[in-house]
N, C-alpha and C positions, 0 to 999 in steps of 0.2 A: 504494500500500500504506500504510494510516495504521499510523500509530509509537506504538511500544510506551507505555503508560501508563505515568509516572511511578508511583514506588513509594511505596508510605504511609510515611511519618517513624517511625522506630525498629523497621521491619521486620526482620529478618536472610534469611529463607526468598531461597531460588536463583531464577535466573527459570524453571526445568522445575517445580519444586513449586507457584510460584504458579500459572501456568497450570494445572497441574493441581490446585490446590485443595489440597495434601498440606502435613504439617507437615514443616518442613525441619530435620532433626535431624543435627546430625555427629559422626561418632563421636570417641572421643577420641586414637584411633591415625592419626585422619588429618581436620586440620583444611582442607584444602583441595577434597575432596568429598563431599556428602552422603550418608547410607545408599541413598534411593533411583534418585539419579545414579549412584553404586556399586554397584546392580544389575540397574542398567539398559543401565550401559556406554557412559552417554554425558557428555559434558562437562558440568559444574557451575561454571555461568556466576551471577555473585555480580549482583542487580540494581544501575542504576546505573553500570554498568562500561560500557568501549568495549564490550564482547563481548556485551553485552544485546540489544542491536540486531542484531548480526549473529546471535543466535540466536532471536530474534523472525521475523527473516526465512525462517529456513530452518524454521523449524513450520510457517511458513505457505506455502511453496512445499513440504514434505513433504506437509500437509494436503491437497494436491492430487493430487500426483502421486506414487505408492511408488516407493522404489528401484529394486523389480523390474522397471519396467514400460519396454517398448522404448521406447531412444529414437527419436528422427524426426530426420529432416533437416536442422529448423528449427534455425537459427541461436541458440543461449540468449545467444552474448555482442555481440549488433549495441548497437552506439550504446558508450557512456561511460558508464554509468550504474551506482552503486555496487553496484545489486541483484548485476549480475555477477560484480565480487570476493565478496560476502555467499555466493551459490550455490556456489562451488568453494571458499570458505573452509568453510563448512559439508559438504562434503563431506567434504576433508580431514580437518575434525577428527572428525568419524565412524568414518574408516577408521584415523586416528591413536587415536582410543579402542578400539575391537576391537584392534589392535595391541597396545597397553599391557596392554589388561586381560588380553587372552589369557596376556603375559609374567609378570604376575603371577600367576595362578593358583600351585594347587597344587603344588608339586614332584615329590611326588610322581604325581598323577595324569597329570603331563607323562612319568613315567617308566614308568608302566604302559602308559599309549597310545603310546610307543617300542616297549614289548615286542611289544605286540599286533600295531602295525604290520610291524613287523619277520617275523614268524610269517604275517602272514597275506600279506605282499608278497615273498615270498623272491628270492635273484638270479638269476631265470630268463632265456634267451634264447628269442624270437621266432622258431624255426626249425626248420625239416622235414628240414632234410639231414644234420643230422649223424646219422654213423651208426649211433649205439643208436637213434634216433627212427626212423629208417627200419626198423630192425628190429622197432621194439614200434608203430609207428602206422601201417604198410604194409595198404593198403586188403583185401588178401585176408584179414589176420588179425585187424584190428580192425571193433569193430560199428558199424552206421550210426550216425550222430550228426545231428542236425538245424544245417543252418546256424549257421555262428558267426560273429560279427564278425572283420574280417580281423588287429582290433588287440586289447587289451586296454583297455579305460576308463582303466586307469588312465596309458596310451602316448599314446592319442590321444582326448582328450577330446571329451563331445559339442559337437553345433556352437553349441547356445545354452545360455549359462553362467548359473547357478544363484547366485543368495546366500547359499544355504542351506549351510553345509559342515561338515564333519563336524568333530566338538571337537578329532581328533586332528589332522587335516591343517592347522587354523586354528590348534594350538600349535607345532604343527610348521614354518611359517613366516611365522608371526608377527613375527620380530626379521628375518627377509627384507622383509615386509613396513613395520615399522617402518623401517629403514635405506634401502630405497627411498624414502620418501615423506620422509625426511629432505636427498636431494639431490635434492626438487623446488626447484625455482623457487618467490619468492611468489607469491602470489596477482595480485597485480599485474603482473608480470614473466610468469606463465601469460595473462590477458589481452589484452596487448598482444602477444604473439606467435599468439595465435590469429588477433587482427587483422588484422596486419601481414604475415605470414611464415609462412603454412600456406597458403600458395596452390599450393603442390607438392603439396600429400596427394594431390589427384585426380589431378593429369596423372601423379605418380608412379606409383599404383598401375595405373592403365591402361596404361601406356606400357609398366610391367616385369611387368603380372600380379601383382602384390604381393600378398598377401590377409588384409594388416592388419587385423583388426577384421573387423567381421560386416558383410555387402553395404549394412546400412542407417547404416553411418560414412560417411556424404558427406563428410566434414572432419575435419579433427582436433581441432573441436573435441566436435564427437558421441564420437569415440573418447577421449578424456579422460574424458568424463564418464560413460563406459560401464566404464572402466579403473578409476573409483574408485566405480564402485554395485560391481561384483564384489571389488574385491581382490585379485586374483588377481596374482603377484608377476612372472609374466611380461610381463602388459598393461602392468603400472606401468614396466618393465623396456622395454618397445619404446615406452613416450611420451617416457620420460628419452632414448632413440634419437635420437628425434623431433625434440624440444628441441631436440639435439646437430646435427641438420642444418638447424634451422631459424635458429638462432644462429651455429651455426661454432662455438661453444665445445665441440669433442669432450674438452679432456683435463678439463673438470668433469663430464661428463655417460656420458661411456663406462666411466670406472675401476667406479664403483658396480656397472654389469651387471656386467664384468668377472668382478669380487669375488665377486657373489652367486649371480648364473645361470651362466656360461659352467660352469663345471668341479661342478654340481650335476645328476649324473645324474639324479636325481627329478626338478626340477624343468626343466633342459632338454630332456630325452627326448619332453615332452609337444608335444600340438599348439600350445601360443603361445609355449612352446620352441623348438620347433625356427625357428619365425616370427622370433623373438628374435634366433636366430643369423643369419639371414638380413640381417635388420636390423644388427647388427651386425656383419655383414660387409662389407656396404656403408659402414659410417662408417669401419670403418678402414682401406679403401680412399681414401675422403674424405680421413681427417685424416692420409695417406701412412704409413701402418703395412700395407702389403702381407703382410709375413708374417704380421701376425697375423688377417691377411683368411684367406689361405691354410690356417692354422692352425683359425682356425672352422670354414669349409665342411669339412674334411675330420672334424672333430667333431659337425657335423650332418649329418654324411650314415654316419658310424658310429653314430650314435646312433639315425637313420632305417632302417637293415640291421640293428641288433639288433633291433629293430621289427617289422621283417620289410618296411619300406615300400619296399624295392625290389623286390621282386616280386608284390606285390599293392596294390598302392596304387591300383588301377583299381577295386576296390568300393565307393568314396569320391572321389566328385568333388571333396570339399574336401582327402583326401590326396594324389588323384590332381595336384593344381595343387599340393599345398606339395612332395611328390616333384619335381618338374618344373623349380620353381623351385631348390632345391638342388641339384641338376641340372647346372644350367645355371651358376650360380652358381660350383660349382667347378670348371668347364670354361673358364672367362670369366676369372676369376681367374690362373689355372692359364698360360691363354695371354699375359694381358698381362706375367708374370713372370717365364715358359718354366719353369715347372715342372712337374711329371707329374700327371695328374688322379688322381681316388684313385679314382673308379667305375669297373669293367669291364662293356663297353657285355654281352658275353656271359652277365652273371652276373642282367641286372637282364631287367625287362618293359618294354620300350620301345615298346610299341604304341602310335601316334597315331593317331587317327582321323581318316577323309578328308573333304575340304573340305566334305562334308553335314552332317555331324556337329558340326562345330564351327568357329568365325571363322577368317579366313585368318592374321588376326595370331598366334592361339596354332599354326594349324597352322606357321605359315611360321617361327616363333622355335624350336619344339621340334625341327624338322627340322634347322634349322643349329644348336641346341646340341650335335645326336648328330654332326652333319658338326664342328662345333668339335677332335672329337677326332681327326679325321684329320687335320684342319691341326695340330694341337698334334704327330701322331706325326711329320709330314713335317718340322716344325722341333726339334724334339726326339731326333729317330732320330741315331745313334750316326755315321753316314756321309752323305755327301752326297746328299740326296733326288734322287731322279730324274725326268726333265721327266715321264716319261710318270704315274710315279705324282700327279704335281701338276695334270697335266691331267685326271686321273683323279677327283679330288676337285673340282676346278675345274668339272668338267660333272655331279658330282651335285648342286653348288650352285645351278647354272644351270637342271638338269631341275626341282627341287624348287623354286624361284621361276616354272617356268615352267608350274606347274599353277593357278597366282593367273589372277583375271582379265586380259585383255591390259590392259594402260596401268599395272596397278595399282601397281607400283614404278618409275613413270619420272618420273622429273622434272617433266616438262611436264605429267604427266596427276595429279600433289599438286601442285603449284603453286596450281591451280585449283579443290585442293577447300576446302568451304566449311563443312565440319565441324573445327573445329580440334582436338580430341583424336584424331578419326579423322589427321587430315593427319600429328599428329607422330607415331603411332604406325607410320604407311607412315615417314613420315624415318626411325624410329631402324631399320625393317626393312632398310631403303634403305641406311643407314650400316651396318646389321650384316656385308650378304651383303661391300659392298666392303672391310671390315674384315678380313674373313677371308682375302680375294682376295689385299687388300694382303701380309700378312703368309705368305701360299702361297706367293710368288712371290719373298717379298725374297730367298731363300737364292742368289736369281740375279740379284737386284738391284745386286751389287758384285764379282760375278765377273769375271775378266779376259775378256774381249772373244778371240772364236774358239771358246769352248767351248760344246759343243753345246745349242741352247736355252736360250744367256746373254740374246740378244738381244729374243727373244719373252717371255722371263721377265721381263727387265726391262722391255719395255713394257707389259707388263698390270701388273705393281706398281707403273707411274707411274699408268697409265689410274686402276686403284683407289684409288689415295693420291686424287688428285684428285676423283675421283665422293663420297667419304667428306668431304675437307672442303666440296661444294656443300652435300651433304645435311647435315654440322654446321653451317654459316652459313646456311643456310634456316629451320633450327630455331633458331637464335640472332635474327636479323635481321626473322624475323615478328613479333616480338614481346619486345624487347629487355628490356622491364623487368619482363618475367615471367620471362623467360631468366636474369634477373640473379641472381634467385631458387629459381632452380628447378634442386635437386638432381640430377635424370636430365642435364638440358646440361652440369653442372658436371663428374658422371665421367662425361662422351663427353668432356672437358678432353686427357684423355691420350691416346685415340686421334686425336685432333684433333695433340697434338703431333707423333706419329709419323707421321703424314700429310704433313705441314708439311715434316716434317725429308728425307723421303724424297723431296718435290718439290727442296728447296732443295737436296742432294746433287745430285737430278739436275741441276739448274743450274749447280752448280760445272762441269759437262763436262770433265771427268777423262776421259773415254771414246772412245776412238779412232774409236767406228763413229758418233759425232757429229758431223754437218757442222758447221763452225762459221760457214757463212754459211746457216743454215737461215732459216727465215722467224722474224718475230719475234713473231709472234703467239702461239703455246703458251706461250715465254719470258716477255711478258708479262703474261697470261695467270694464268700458274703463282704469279709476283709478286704478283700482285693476292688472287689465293686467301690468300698467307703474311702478305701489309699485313691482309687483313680478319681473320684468325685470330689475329693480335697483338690487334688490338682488342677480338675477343671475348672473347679470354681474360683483358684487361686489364677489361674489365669485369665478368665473371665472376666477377674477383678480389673486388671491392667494397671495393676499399684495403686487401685482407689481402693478401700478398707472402709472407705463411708458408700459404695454404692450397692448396689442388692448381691453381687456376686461376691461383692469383697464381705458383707454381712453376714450370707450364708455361709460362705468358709469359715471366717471366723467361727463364728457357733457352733459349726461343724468339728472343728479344731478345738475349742474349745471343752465340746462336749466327750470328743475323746478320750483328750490331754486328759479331763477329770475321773478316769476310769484308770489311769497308771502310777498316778502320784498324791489321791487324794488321801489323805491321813483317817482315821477314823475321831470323829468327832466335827471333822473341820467341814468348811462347804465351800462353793466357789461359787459365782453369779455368771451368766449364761445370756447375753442380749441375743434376743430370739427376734428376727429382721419381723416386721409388721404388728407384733404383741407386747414388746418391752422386755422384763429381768425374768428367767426363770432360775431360781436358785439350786444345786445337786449339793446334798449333803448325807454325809455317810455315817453312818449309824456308830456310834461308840459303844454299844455292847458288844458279846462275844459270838457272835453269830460267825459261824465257818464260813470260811470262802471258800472259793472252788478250786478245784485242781488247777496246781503250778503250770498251766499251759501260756501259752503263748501267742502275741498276735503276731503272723508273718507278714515277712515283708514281699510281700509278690508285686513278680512283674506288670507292666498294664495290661498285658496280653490276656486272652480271656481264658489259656491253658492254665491251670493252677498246677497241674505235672512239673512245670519245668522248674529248673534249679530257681531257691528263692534267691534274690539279689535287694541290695541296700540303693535306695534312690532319694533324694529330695520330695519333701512332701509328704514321705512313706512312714508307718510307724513298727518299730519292732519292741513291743514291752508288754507285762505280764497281762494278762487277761482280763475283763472288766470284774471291778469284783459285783456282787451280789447284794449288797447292803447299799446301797446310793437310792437316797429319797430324791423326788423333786416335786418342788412347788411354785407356784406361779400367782403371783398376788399382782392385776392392770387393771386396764379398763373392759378387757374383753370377757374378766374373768364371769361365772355364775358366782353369785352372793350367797355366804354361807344363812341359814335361818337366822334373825339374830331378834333382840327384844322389838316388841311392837313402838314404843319411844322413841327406836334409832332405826326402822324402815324406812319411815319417808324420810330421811337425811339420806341412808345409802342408796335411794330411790334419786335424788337429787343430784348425788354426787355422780351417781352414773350417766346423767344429763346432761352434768356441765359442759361438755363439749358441744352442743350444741345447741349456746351460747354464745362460743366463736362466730358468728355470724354477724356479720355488721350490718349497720344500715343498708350500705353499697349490695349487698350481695356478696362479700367476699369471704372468703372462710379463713381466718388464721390460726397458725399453727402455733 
């Protein structure tokens, strides 16, 4: 690209008026832009400046190419080369001009386009049932009407976004728009993470069904660059997301959505709204803020039923998938926390279509999101579940994986495929069904031994703890330094931990109906699974020790460490990543410990035959002992009975949190 021509000696004109040949005049109420940059609405860049060049550049890649026009796949930031800061610096300050200018405008003209808005958008709801509507819109008494959209335009936007926008809606959030594009990153700092740290976008959204951006975002950095041709305050809103998982720095990059979208019915109601929260649900799951994970999904999925998108969401294949995904979402949530899901399966249209229709991946995930809530009622029900109701759920999981083709979830038959986004996509399916097995079955996992269907219960919640950390170290170990990276392995961190912790209980052998001269192979075994999931999760970490991967190690580490060197009498504390302090203390009576065995140190390898060897990470010391209490005193805990004087205080106190709520709508921690 040849460089801008120096400028003739005692010029003053901008560099937009010299390329266009115009006399450069400025007004006298504003010496920093000229009248024609002024109604143009674009920056007024002084010749001779740093900024000459980078607006040089960007005529001449506009000259080419319109904002409008789709982008492609192609890669705009490969190599080092300044052109790429110049591209997304000029972008910016485009959208940073539309911004400004809009806030300047009229005052009043901003207050008449309030009025109108307001008048022509009033607060209606999305619904057929209530019943004055059943009474005045009941098929016998009202006249045919010709098909309608299932949504309104203005709830679910069309699928390909426009630049074009109306003066009201671009005054209207304009200072959203500004404030967004104020906690981007530079230009330089957007670069070098497009590079480096967006190799998650693809396997992300494959893996979870995600439906960021339009089919033709291969990358995030397509979707950036589509994020600031539109403007649109959601996009800019799920790239700051983005950022947030591609850095780790959640508390710079979350507060802004927070502020602007989460609690903006307008603006989150829509379809890259409702995406947004999605997005944002998942960070703050990431940056260990569970409630306020919980807190979204259950605000986009009321914001999805004023909509009406739970019962008609199948007119739209692109609602049909953001329904599905919210869905799931707050079922998922819901379960790692044990809190109640907000959707009744009754109320909504849950038809999936059979494996003709559509890929086994989306059939086999949607099927165990609706089965999610039967493991959620069987751990959540007010009484102790019953074996039959668990086997009950346990064999719809089983029938409903066992409409895949044969092989298609077994280990041996992914090991061997050669697609790798297919491969992880069967792992996380792989991880999911035993995910749920795991946690069906724990409610028998710690029962006292002779109660009916203790023993069977707890062997299928070892069997699935186990099958769940192969299929997380498969997906870790194929390919470590993409895993390192990559957001989907990072939150499978925590069902990895529960997994881990569930083997290592059983290893304590607390349990009467456990031989303790059994073979030593499972025991092994079981070791080698807990040595490999410390490392992954140690590396996961990437030397952060405050994010969810570096917490779970910890704990995990922790929880071991206190099995080799804990004194009798003494106890250790245990931060357990989403719940707070669990304390392990070991009994100061004479209670026998178990035989002088040993934990091995095996290789990562899933041969436990081969010669043991010493490694980083790995542990070699005496066996857990059998006396380690643990207790857990938070906010998640059940409250012991206590006097009728001090309920409604513990009643209270367990409310305080939400409190945190301010005026604003914002939730602090």
């Amino acid at each position: 690209m040849p460089p801008a021509r120096r400028m003739r000696k005692g010029t003053h004109s901008c560099v937009s008026c010299r390329r266009r040949k115009v006399r450069c005049i400025f007004p006298p109420s504003n010496s920093e832009r000229c009248i024609h940059c002024a109604r143009r609405g674009s920056t007024c860049v002084p010749q001779g400046s740093d900024e000459s060049q980078l607006n040089y550049d960007s005529n001449q890649t506009s000259s080419g190419v319109s904002p409008s026009a789709p982008i492609t796949g192609e890669n705009p930031f490969d190599g080092h080369s300044d052109g790429s800061v110049h591209v997304i610096g000029a972008l910016l300050a485009q959208l940073n001009d539309r911004a400004r200018l809009s806030l300047k405008k009229d005052q009043q003209y901003a207050m008449d386009a309030a009025v109108n808005s307001a008048v022509i958008n009033p607060d209606t709801v999305q619904s057929g049932c209530a019943p004055i509507m059943k009474l005045l819109n009941h098929e016998l008494i009202s006249q045919p009407q010709p098909d309608k959209e299932a949504f309104p335009r203005s709830a679910i936007p069309p699928r390909k976004d426009s630049t074009r926008h109306s003066s009201a809606q671009h005054i209207e959030r304009a200072d959203v728009i500004y404030r967004l594009c104020l906690a981007l990153p530079s230009e330089s700092e957007m670069i070098e993470i497009f590079r480096t740290r967006s190799h998650w976008w693809r396997t992300w959204r494959e893996s979870f069904a995600l439906g960021w951006g339009e089919e033709d975002d291969t990358d995030l950095q397509s979707f950036a660059m589509r994020a600031f041709h539109t403007g649109h305050p959601c996009l800019l809103a799920i790239l700051l997301l983005c950022f947030a998982f591609s850095t780790g720095d959640f508390g710079k990059y979350l507060r802004p959505v927070e502020q602007l979208i989460l609690y903006d019915d307008n603006v989150a109601g829509g379809r890259y709204g409702l995406q947004c929260l999605m997005a944002l649900g998942l960070c703050y799951m990431s940056s260990l803020q569970p409630r306020r994970a919980w807190i979204a999904y259950r605000r986009a999925n009321t914001l999805a039923q004023l909509a009406g998108i739970h019962q008609k969401h199948r007119n739209s294949a692109l609602v049909d998938s953001l329904f599905w995904q919210l869905f799931s979402a707050d079922r998922w949530v819901s379960l790692m926390i044990g809190l109640p899901y907000s959707i009744p399966e009754n109320l909504c249209d849950l038809y999936i279509p059979s494996l003709k229709e559509t890929s086994p991946i989306i059939f086999h995930a949607r099927h165990l999101s609706v089965l999610t809530g039967r493991v959620i009622d069987c751990l959540q029900i007010n009484k102790e579940p019953t074996l039959s109701s668990v086997i009950r759920a346990d064999e719809q999981i089983d029938e409903i994986t066992s409409q895949l083709l044969v092989g298609y979830l077994e280990m041996e038959q992914i090991s061997i495929c050669q697609d790798i986004p297919e491969k992880h996509a069967r792992l996380y399916r792989l991880a999911n069904i035993h995910q749920l097995k795991a946690h069906l079955y724990l409610p028998f996992f710690l029962q006292s031994s002779g109660i009916s269907g203790q023993e069977h219960g707890r062997a299928s919640c070892i069997k699935s703890a186990r099958s769940l950390l192969e299929a997380y170290l498969c997906l870790y170990e194929s390919d470590p330094t993409t895993a390192r990276i990559d957001n989907s392995v990072k939150l499978s961190g925590f069902s990895a931990l529960t997994a881990a912790v569930i083997l290592f209980l059983h290893l304590l052998g607390r349990h009467p109906f456990r031989e303790k001269k059994s073979k030593p192979g499972p025991d092994l075994y079981d070791q080698s699974l807990i040595n490999r999931t410390l490392s992954a999760l140690k590396d996961c970490s990437e030397g952060q020790p405050h994010s969810l991967s570096g917490q779970c190690h910890t704990a995990l580490e922790e929880l071991v460490a206190s099995s080799q060197s804990l004194e009798k009498g003494t106890g250790r504390q245990i931060a357990v990543p989403y719940f707070g302090i669990v304390t392990v203390n070991r009994e100061c009576d004479d209670a026998d410990e178990r035989e002088d065995e040993t934990w091995e140190d095996i290789p990562t390898g899933l041969d436990v035959s081969e010669p043991v060897t010493t490694g980083p990470g790995q542990y070699n010391f005496p066996i857990s002992f059998d006396d380690l209490l643990f207790s857990y005193v938070g906010p998640w805990v059940v409250p012991n009975p206590m006097p009728v004087d001090l309920a409604v205080d513990q009643v209270d106190a367990g409310l305080d949190w939400m409190s945190e709520l301010n005026s604003s709508g914002n939730i602090r921690e």
